[in-house]
C-alpha positions in Angstrom: 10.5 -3.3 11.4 11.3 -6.7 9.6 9.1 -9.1 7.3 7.3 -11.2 9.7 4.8 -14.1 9.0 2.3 -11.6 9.2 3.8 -9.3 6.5 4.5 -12.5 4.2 0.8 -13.4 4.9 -0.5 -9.8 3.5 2.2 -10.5 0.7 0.7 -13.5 -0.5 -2.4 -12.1 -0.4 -2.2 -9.5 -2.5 -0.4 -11.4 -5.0 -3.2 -13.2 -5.1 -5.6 -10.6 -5.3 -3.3 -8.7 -7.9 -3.0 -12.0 -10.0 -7.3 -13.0 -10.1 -7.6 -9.4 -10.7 -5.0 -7.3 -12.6 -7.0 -3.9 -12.6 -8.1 -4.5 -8.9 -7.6 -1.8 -6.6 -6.5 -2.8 -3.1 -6.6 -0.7 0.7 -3.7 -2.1 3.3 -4.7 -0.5 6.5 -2.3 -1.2 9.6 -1.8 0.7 12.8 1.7 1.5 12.9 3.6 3.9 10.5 6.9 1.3 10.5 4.5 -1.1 9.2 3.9 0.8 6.6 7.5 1.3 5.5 7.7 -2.6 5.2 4.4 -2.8 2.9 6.2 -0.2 0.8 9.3 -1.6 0.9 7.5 -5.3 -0.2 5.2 -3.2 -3.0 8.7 -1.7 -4.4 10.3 -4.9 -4.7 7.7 -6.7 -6.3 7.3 -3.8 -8.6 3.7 -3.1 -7.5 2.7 0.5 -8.0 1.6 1.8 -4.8 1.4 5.1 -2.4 1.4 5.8 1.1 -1.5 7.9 3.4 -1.0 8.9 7.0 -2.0 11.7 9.6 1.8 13.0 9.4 1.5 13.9 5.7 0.3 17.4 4.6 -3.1 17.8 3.4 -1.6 18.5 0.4 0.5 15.4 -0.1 -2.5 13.2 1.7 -4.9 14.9 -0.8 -1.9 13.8 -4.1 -1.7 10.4 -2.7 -6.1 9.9 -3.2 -5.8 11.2 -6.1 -2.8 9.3 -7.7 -4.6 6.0 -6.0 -7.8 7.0 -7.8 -6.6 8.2 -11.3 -3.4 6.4 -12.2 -3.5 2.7 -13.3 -0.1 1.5 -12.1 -1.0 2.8 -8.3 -2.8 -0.5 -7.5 -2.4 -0.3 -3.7 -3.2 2.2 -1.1 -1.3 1.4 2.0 -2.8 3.8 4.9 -2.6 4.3 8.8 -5.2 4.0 10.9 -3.6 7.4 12.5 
């Protein structure tokens, strides 16, 4: 899936959510899985510390991925399925 206007949009967004808040905490919930590959794809580039959640993931690594979201300062974003 490529960047779209939509994507860009959510970019922007968070930037500017990221740059009012710097300790913020921020949930990106889409409906596709590919869409979540581009979010991560835009948090690595950026160098925004982030983590995925999605029903295909083990309980285990679902479970890793609250907790790294919850504890861990550098994880600022939680991009999750709907799924």
């Amino acid at each position: 899936m490529l960047r779209s206007a939509k994507t860009g949009a959510a970019e922007a967004q968070i930037a500017a959510w990221l740059a009012d808040d710097p300790d913020a905490k921020i949930i990106v919930f889409t409906q596709f899985i590919g869409m979540l590959k581009v979010m991560s794809r835009i948090c690595s580039e950026r160098e925004w510390g982030h983590t995925l959640f999605h029903g295909g993931m083990s309980f285990d690594s679902r479970d890793n991925a609250i907790q790294n979201f919850s504890k861990d300062q550098d994880t600022k974003i939680l991009c999750a399925s709907l799924k």
